[in-house]
C-alpha positions as CSV (number, residue, x, y, z in Angstrom):
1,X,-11.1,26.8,16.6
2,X,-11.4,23.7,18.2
3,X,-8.9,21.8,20.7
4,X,-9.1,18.3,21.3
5,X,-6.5,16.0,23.9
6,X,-5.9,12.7,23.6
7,X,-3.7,9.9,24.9
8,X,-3.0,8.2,21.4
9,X,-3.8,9.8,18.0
10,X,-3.6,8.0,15.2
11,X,-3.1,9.5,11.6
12,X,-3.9,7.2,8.6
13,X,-6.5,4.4,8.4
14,X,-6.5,0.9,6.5
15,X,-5.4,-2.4,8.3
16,X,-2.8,-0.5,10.6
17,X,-4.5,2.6,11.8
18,X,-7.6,0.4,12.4
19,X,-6.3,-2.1,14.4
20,X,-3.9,0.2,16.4
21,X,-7.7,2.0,17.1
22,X,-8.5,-1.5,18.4
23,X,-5.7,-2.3,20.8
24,X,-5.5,1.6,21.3
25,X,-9.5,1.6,22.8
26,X,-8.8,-1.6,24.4
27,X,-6.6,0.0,26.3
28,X,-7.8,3.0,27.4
29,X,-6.1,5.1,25.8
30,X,-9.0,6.8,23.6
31,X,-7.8,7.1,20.4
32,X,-9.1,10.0,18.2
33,X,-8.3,8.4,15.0
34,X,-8.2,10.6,11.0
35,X,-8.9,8.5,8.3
36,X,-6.8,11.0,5.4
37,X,-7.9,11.3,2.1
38,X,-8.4,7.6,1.3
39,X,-10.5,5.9,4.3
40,X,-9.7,2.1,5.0
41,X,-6.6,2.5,2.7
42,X,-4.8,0.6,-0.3
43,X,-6.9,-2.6,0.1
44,X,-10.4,-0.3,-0.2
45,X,-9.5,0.1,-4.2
46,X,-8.8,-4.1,-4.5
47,X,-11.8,-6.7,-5.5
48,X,-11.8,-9.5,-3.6
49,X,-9.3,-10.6,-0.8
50,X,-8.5,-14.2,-0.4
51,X,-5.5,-13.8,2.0
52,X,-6.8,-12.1,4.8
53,X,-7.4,-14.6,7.9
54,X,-10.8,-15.0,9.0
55,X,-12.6,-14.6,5.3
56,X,-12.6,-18.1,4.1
57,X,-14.5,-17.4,0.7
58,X,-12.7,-14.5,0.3
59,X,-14.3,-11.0,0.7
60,X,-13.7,-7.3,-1.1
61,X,-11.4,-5.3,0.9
62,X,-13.5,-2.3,1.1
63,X,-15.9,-4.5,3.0
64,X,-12.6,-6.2,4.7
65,X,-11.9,-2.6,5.9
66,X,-15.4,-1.5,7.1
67,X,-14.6,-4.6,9.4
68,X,-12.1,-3.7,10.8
69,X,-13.4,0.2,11.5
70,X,-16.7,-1.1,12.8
71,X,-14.4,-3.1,15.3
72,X,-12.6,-0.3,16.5
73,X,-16.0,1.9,17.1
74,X,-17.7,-0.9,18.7
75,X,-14.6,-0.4,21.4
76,X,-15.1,3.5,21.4
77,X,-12.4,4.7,19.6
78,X,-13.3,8.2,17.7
79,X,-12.8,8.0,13.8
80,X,-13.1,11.1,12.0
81,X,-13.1,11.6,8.5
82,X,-10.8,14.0,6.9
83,X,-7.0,14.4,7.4
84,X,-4.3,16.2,9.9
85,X,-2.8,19.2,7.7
86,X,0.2,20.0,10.0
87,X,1.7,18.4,12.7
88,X,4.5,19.7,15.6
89,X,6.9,17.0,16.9
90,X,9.2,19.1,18.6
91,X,7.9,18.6,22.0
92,X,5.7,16.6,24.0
93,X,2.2,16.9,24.2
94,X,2.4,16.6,20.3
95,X,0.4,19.8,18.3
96,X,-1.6,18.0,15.7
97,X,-3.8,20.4,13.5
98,X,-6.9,19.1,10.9
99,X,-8.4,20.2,7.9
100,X,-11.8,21.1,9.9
101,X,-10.0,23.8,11.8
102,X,-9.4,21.1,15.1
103,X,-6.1,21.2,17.5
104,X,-5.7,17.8,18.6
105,X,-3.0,17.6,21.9
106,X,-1.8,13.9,21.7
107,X,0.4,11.9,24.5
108,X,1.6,9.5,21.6
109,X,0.9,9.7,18.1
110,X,0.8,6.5,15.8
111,X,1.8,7.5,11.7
112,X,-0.6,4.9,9.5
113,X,-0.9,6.8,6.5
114,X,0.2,4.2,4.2
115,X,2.2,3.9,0.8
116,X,0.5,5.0,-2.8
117,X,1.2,2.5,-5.5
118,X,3.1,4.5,-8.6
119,X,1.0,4.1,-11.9
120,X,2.1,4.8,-15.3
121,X,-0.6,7.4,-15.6
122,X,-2.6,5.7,-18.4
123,X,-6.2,6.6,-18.7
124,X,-6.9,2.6,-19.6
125,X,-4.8,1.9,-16.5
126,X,-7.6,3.5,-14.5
127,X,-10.5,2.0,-16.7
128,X,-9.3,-1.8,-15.6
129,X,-7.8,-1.2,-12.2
130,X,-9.2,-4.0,-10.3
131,X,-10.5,-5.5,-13.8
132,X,-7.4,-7.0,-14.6
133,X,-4.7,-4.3,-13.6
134,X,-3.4,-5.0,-10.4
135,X,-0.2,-3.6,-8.4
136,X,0.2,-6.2,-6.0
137,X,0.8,-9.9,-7.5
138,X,0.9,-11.1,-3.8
139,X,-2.9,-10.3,-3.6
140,X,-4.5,-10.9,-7.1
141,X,-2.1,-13.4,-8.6
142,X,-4.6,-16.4,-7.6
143,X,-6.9,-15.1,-9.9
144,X,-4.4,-15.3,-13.0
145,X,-3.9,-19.2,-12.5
146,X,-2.8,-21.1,-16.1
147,X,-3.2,-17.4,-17.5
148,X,-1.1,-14.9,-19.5
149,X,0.2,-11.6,-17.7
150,X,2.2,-8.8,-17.8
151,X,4.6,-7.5,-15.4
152,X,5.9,-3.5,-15.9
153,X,8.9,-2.4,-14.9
154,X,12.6,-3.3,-14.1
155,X,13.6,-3.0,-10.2
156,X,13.3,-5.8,-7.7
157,X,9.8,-4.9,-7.2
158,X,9.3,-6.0,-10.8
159,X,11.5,-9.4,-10.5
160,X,10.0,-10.2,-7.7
161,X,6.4,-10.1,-8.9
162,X,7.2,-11.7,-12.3
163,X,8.7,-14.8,-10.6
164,X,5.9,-15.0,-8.2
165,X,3.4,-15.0,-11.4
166,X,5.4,-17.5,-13.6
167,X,4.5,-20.2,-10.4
168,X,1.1,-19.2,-11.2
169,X,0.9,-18.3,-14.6
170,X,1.1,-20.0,-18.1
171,X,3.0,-17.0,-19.4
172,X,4.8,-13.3,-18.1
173,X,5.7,-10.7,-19.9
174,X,8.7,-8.5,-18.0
175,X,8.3,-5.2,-19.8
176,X,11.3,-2.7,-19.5
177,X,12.1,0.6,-21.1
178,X,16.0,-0.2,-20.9
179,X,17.7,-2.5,-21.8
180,X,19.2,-3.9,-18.7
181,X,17.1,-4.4,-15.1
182,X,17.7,-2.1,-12.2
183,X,16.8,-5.2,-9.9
184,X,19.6,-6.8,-8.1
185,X,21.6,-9.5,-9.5
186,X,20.0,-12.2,-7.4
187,X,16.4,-11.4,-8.5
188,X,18.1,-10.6,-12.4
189,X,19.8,-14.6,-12.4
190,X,15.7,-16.0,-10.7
191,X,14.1,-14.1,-13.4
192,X,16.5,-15.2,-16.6
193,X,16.7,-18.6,-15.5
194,X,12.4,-18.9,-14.9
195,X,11.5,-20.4,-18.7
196,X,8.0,-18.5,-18.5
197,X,9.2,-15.1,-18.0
198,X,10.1,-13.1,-21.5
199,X,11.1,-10.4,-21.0
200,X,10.5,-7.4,-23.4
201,X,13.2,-4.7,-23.5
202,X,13.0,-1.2,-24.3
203,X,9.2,-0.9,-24.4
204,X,6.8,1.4,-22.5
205,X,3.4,0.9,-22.2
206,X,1.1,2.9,-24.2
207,X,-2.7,1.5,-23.6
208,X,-4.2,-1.6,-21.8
209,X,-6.5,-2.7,-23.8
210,X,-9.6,-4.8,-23.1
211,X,-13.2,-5.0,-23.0
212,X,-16.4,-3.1,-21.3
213,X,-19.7,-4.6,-21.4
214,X,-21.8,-2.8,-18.8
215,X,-20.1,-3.5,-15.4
216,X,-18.4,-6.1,-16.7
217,X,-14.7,-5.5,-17.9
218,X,-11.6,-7.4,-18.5
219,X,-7.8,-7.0,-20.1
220,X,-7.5,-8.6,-23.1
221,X,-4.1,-7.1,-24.2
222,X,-1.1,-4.3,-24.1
223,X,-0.1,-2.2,-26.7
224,X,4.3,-1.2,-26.3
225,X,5.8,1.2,-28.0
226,X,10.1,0.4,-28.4
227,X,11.6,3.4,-26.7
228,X,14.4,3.5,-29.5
229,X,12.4,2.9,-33.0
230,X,9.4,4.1,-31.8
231,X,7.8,1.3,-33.5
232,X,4.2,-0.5,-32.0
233,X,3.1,-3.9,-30.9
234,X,0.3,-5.5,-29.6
235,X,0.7,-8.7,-27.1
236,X,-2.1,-10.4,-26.1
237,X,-2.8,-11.5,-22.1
238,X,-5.4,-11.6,-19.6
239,X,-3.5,-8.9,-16.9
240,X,-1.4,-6.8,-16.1
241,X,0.7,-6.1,-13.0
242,X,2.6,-2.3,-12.5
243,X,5.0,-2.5,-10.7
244,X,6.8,0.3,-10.5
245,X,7.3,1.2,-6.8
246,X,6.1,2.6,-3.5
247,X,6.3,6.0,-2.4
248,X,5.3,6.4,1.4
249,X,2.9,9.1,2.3
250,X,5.1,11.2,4.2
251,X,5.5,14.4,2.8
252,X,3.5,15.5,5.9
253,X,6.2,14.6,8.3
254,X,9.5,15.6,6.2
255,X,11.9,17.5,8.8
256,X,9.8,16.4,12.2
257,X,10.8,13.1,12.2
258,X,13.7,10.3,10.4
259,X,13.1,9.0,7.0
260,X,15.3,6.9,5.0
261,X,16.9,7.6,1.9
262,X,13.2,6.8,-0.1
263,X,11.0,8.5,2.5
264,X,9.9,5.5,4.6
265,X,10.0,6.1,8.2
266,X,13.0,4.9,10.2
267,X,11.9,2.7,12.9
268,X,13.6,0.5,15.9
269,X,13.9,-2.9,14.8
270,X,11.3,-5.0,16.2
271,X,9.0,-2.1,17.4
272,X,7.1,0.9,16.1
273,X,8.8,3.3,17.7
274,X,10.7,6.4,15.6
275,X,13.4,8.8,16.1
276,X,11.6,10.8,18.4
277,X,9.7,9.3,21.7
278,X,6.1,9.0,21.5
279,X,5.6,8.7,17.8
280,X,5.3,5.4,16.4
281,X,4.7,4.5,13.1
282,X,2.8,1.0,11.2
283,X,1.7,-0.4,8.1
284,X,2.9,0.7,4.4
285,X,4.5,4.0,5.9
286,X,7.6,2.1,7.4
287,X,7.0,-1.5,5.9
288,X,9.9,-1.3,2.7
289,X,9.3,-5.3,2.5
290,X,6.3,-7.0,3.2
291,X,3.0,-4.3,2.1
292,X,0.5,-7.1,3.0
293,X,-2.6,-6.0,4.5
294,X,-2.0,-8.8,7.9
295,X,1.8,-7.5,7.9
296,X,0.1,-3.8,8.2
297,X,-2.1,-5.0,11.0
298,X,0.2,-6.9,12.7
299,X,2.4,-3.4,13.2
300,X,-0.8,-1.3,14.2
301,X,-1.1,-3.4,16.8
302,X,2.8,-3.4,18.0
303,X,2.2,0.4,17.8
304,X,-1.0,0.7,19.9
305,X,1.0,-1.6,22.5
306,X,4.3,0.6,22.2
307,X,2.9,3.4,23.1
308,X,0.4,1.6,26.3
309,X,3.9,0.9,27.0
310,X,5.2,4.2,26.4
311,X,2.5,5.9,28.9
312,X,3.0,3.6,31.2
């Protein structure tokens, strides 16, 4: 078995583990960083990125992401693929253990390890994710200009979305399986009073439907089925937008350290830092609002310069 010490580790990757690897090699505090089961993060699985500073025409996030890691190596911080499998918070130095067998002994630790998107679990949802299924209207709605969409779901997540589509868009579809939103009243009265948002009660989803030729693929429509009759319809659009929730990836850290009541970590307001000293936490993992890849960068770099701070 191997051992490994470090000033700063860093669990997670994407926009916030890779730019606390930036500050954190800037600073001397050489960072072993674990990129976890999905290197470079949420944005990796997006086309292309328009709202990212510094990429003018606009860029795919995968490439976005490789970036940002080549940054961080080009400073000297050590990325590692694969993913920390346990971790001991109880004291300081922190007992981090990987999947290849390695003991890391960290000063500070910095939790990236993101959010996952829930999905309705629709085999045709994964045939046009990026091709027209999206989960972030934030990111792709540009591309939906003077288009038809629809929105899935009932929560403020789902509000919020459809009324940030219907500035874009010449039509949104609010599909619910109730008959009432879950969203709060404020975003209920924006969405009912928004003349381009119908919304479709007590329908689930049952296929995305749209078009392959070679690499080439596109939505063309969404077949509901009504949750009470049971009976079908088809509405035609040109995308659609999940939006069902967040869950943060957190699981690992359940008992060691304080989540809120939907598993996001609890952090200080206006810093990174957590329950416990020395363990700060960035991006998706703690971000409840925002989920924007600058927003998670932004944090990866309050939490490289919380725990400089921390070391003194």
């Amino acid at each position: 078995m191997k051992e490994d010490k470090t000033k700063c580790l860093i669990i997670g990757s994407g926009p916030a583990g890779y730019t606390a690897a930036i500050y954190g090699a800037r600073a001397n505090l050489e960072p072993i960083l674990y990129e976890g089961m999905q290197p470079g993060g949420q944005l990796t699985i997006t086309t292309t990125v328009e709202n990212f500073p510094g990429y003018p025409d606009g860029k795919k996030g995968s490439e976005i992401m490789n970036d940002i890691r080549q940054q961080a190596l080009n400073f000297g911080a050590d990325i590692r693929q694969g993913e920390i499998t346990s971790v001991d918070f109880s004291k300081r130095p922190f007992v981090c253990k990987s999947d290849d067998d390695t003991t890391i002994i960290a000063d500070t630790v910095i939790i990236a390890t993101g959010a996952t998107a829930r999905w309705l679990g629709l085999p045709s949802e994964a045939t046009y994710n990026g091709f027209g299924v999206s989960t972030c209207a934030t990111c792709d709605g540009f591309f939906y200009k003077g288009k038809t969409v629809a929105v899935v779901g009932g929560g403020d997540t789902a509000a919020e979305e459809a009324t940030y589509l219907s500035k874009l868009c010449k039509k949104v579809y609010l599909v619910h399986r109730r008959d009432e939103l879950r969203a709060s009243k404020v975003m209920q009265e924006r969405v009912f009073k928004t003349p381009n948002i119908e919304i479709v009660w007590d329908h689930v989803p049952v296929e995305i439907l749209g078009e392959s030729k070679g690499f080439a693929k596109n939505v063309t429509g969404i077949l509901l089925e009504n949750t009470k009759t049971k009976e079908r319809k088809t509405i035609s659009l040109d995308g659609v937008f999940i939006a069902i929730g967040h869950h943060p990836n957190t699981e690992l850290f359940e008992g060691q350290i304080e989540l809120d009541d939907e598993k996001y970590i609890v952090t200080q307001a206006g810093t990174s830092k957590t329950s416990i000293e020395g363990i700060f936490a960035a991006g998706d993992v703690q971000d409840r609002n925002y989920k924007q890849a600058i927003t998670a960068a932004a944090l990866g770099c309050k939490a490289a310069l919380d725990a400089e701070r921390f070391l003194g």
